[in-house]
PAZAPA-4460 file (N, C-alpha, C; in steps of 0.05 Angstrom, whole numbers, plus 32768, in hexadecimal, padded with zeros to 4 digits):
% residues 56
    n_x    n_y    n_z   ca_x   ca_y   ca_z    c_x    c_y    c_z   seq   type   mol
   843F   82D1   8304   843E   82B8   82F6   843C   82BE   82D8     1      X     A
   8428   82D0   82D7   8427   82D7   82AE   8430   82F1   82B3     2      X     A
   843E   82F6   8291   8445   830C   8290   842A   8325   8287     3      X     A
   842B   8337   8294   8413   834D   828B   8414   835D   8274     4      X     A
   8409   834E   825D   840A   835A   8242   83F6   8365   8237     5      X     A
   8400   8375   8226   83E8   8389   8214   83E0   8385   81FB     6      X     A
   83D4   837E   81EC   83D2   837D   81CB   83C1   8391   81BE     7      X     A
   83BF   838F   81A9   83AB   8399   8196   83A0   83AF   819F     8      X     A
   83BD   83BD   81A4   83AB   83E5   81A6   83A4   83E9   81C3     9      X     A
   83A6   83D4   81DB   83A6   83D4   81F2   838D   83CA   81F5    10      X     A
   837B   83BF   81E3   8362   83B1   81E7   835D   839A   81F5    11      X     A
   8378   838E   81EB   8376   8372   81F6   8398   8368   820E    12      X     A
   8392   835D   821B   83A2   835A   8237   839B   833F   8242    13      X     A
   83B9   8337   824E   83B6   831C   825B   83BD   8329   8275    14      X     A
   83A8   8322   828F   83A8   8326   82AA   83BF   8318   82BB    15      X     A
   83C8   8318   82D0   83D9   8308   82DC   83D8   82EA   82E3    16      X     A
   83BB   82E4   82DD   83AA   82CB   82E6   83AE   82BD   82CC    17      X     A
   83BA   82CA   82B3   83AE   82BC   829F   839E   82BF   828A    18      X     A
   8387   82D0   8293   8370   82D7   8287   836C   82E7   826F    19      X     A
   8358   82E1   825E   836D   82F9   8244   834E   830B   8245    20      X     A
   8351   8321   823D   833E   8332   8246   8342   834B   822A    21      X     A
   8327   834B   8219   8324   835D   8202   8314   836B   8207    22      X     A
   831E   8387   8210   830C   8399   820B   82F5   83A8   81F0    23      X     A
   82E8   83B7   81F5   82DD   83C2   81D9   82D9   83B0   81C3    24      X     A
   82C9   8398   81CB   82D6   837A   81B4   82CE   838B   819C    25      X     A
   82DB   837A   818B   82CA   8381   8165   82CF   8364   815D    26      X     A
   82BB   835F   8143   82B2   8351   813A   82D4   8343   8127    27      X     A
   82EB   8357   8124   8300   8347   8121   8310   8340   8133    28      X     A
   8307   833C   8153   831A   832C   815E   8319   8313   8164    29      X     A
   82FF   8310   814E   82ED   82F1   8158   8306   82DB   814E    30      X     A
   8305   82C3   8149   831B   82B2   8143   831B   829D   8158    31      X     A
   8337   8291   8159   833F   827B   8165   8357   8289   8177    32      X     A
   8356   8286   8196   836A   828F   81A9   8373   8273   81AD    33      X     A
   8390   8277   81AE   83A6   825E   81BF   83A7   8267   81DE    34      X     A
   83A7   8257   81EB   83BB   8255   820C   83D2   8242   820B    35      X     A
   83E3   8248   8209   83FE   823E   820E   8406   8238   8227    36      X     A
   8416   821E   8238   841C   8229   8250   842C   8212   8252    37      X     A
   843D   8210   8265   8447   81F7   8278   8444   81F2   8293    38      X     A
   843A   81D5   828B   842F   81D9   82A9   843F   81C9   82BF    39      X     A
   843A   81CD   82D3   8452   81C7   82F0   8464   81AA   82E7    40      X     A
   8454   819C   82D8   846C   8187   82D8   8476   818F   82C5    41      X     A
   847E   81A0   82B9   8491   81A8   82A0   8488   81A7   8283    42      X     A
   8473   8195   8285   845D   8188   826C   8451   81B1   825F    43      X     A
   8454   81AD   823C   844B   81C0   8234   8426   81B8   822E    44      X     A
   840E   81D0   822D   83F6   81C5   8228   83EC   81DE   8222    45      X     A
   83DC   81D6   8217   83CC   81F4   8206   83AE   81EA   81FB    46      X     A
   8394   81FF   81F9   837E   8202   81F4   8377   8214   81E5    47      X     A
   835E   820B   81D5   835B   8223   81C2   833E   822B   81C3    48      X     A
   8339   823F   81C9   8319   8243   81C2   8314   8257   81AA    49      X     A
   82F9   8250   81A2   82F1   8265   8186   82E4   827B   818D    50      X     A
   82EB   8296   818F   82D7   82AC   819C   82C5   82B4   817E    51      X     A
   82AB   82B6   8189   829B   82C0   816F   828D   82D5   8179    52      X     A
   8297   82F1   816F   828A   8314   8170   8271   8311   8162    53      X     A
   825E   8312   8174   823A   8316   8163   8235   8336   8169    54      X     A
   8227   833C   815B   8222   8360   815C   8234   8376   8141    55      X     A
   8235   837D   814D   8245   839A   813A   8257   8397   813F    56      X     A
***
């Protein structure tokens, strides 16, 4: 269903389900993530959440 991608140095990856998954976080990958998608009736829809890195 999703394609299995790699980003940022192989840290960060989207699972087959969807899921986005950051390894080794650091305090610059905090931000705003999009989800993009279409869903079964053809309709496009998307969400955004704010990740905030506390620590080192």
């Amino acid at each position: 269903m999703f394609e299995n991608k790699v980003y940022a140095d192989g840290r960060m990856s989207v699972a087959d389900d969807g899921t986005l998954r950051i390894e080794r976080v650091m305090k610059s990958d905090g931000g705003e993530y999009t989800c993009k998608a279409i869903g079964s009736n053809s309709q496009p829809a998307e969400a955004t959440a704010l990740l905030t890195v506390r620590g080192q």
